[in-house]
Residue, then its C-alpha position, 0 to 999 in steps of 0.5 A: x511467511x514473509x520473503x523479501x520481494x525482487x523482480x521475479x516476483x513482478x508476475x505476481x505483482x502485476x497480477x494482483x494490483x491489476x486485479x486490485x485496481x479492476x475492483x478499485x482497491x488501486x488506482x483503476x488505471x493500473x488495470x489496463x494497458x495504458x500508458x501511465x500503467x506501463x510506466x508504473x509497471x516498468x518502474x516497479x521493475x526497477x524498484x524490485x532491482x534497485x529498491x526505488x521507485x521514480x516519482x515526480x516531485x509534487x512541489x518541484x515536477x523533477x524526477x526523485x527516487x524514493x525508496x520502496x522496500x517490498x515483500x510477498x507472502x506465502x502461507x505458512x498453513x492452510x494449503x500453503x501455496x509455492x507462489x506468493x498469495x499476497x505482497x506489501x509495497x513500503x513507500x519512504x516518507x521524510x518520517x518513516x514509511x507509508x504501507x503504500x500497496x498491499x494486498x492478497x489474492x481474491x481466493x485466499x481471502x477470508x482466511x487469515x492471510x491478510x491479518x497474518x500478513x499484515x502483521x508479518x509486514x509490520x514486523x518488518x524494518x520498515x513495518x515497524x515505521x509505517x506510521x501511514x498507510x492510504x486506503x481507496x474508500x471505494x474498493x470492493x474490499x476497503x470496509x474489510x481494510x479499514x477493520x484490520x486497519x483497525x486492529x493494528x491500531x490505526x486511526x482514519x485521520x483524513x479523508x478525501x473524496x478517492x481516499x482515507x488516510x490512516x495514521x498508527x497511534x504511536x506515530x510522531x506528533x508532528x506527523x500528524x500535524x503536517x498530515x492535517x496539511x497534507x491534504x488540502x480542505x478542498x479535496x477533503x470529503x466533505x464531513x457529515x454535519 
């Protein structure tokens, strides 16, 4: 079962993208107590109140908000637990959303929840336009994201040395295109010959 996300559940939150990030399902840095993970958290905090999230502007440097709707999952079966097992971050993009964070505790994996709660997501208004979704290629769990990936129809389009990027297969034309572009060839993995 899917509730919508708000500041409440920011414990939770930290707790499972800290864990995320120790096993390289994140970025790492989003393990500790640096300074970039306390700004990230702190915006998280923010977005949780407001529904935005403040980036840096990639072409520009300015400070933007870009909208983050979010959710958490409880489980429905199965021991249900009181507390959120597993949550979803959507990240706005200029067409539809990017399942931007995601992920679900360690000890109810292998039971179902990330492929129910995948599917809860992307039943969700931004789920049903989240044509996008970037996964780290070296996490401890990536093989297992890039099959339930899979299964709800999306496609690795372009990868990176740190990431493979996923389009669904009912995306826009043009976003694919303008993906292509996305990623600049010299940060691309190279392709096996």
């Amino acid at each position: 079962m899917l509730q919508p996300a708000h500041v409440g559940h920011l414990p939770v939150l930290r707790a499972l993208i800290r864990d995320g990030a120790a096993h390289g399902a994140f970025d790492r840095a989003l393990a500790g107590d640096s300074r970039d993970a306390a700004l990230f958290f702190a915006n998280l905090r923010q977005a949780l109140n407001t529904g935005y999230f403040v980036v840096e502007d990639p072409k520009t440097g300015d400070l933007t908000t870009v909208a983050v709707p979010g959710y958490v999952y409880l489980p429905d079966r199965g021991g249900a637990s009181s507390q959120p097992i597993g949550f979803g971050l959507f990240r706005a993009t200029d067409i539809g959303f990017e399942l931007w964070l995601t992920g679900v505790d360690a000890a109810w994996r292998g039971h179902g929840h990330g492929r129910a709660m995948m599917q809860a997501l992307l039943a969700t208004p931004p789920g049903k336009k989240a044509y996008v979704v970037r996964v780290n290629r070296f996490g401890r769990d990536s093989p297992a994201m890039a099959h339930l990936l899979a299964t709800f129809q999306y496609t690795p389009v372009i990868e990176s040395p740190s990431h493979a990027w996923y389009l669904r297969n009912d995306a826009p034309p043009e976003l694919g295109r303008r993906m292509r572009d996305f990623v600049p060839e010299s940060v691309r993995a190279p392709r096996p010959a």
